[in-house]
N, C-alpha and C positions, 0 to 999 in steps of 0.2 A: 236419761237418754231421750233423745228426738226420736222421731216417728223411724228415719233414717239412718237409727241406731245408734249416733253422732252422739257422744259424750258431753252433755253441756258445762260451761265452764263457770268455776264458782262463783262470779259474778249474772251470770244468766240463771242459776239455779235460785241465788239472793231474789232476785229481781223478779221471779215464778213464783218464788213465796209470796213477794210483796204482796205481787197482785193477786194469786189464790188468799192471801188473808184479807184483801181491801175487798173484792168480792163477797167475802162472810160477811164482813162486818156491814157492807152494802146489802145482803138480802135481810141481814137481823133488822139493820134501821128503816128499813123502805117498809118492811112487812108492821116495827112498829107504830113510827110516826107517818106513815104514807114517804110516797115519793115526790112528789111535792111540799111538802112539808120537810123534807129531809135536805141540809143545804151541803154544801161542799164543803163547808169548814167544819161542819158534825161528822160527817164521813172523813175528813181528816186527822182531826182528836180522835175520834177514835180507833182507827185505823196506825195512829200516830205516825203519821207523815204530812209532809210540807203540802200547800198548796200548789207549791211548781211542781213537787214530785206526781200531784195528783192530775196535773193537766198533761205532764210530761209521759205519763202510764196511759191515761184514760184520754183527755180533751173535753169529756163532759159526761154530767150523769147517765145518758143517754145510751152511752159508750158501755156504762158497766153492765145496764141491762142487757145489751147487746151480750158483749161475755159472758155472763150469769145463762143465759140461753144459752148459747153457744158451747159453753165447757155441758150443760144439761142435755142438749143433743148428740157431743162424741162420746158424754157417757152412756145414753138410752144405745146409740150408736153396738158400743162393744158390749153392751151389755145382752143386747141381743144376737148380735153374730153369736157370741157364746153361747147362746142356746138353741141357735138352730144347728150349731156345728154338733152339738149333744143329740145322739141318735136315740135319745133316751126322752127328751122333749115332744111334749105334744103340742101339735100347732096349736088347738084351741087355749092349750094352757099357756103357749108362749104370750098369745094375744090378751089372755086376761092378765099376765104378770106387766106387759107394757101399759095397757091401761091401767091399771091400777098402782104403778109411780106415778103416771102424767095425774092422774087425779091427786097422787099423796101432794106433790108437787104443788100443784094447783090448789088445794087445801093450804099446804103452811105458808105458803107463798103467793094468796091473793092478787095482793097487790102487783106483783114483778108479773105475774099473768096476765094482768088488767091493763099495766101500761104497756106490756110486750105485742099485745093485741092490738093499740090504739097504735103506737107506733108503728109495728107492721102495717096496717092498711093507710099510710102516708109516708113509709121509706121504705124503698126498694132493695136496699140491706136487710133490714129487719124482714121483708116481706122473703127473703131468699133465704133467709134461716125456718121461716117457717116453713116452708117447702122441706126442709131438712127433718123434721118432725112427721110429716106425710108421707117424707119417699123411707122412713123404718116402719111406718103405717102400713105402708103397699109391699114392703119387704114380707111382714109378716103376714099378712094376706095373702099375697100372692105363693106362703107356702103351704099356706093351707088350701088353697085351690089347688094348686100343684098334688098334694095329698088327695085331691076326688071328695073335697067333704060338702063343699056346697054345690046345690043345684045348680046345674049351668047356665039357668038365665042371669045367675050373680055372680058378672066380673067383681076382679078385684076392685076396678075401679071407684065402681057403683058399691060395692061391701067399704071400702076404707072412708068415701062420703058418707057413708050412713052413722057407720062406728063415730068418724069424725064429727059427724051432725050431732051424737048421744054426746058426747064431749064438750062440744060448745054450749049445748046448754048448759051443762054446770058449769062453766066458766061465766056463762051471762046470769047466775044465780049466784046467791049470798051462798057459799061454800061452807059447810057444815056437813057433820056424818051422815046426815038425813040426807043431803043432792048426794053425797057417797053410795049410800044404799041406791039411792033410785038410780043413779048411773049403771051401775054394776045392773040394777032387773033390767033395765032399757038394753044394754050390752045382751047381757041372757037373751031377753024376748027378740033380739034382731038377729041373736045366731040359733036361735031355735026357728026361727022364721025363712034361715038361708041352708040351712042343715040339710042334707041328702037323707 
């Protein structure tokens, strides 16, 4: 089914596999031999599809990174509506369950990080998906503001740049369980720091 409830047809549901399995097969190989290192016709073997099928799907490596975010933001997406529709969720839990995919994420997925960053700040597509990543950032913030939990000199604004600031340094770090830990205290000590 489409967003629009629209029944897709066997041919379009083929053709969602394809690229949901060219996709895997693009973050296993990127995350192993890098993304540069990693050429079209390796993501094709293994993927096993043509080269035209693969320009005719994607047009370039570039393109998958693109997607690989993309399908990773309408998931964090519903994944979080889900839980603030749950009247049973706590704001601050909701914000430490999103950080802590984007860092699972950003751990087994280095690399698709590292290029998705360098891309973003030189294409303006990439730069608009990352926006998409910040406005679930301010979504969940701003419900825990809405909730009365932080002191009122921290907008959300100013809380989701900070969260997001603890963020980017592990991304500018060699990702390991150890920048894990220290993400999560850095996390802790800036909402114990904005806490009512």
């Amino acid at each position: 089914m489409t967003e629009e409830g629209k029944k897709l047809s066997l041919a379009e549901r083929k053709k969602e596999r394809k690229i949901d399995y060219m996709l895997s097969v693009a973050r296993h190989l990127f995350q192993r031999k890098g993304y540069d290192n990693t050429t079209v016709e390796e993501l094709c073997d293994d993927a096993m599809i043509s080269r035209s099928t693969f320009f005719n799907y994607f047009g370039s490596k570039e393109q998958l990174i693109f997607l690989i975010n993309e399908r990773e933001v309408q998931d964090l997406s519903i994944f979080i509506d889900e839980l603030l529709e749950d009247e049973s969720s706590e704001p601050l839990d909701i914000i430490r369950q999103y950080f802590n995919k984007i860092i699972n994420s950003t751990i087994n997925y280095s690399e698709i990080t590292a290029v998705f960053y360098q891309l973003a700040m030189r294409n303006s597509e990439f730069s608009t998906l990352l926006k998409g990543y910040h406005a679930i950032e301010y979504k969940i913030i701003k419900n825990a503001v809405n909730k009365d939990l932080f002191k009122e000199e921290w907008t959300p604004e100013l809380i989701e740049k900070i969260f997001h600031g603890c963020y980017i340094d592990i991304v500018t770090t060699v990702p390991t369980e150890t920048a894990r830990a220290e993400f999560n205290q850095s996390l802790e000590r800036a909402m114990a720091a904005m806490l009512k």
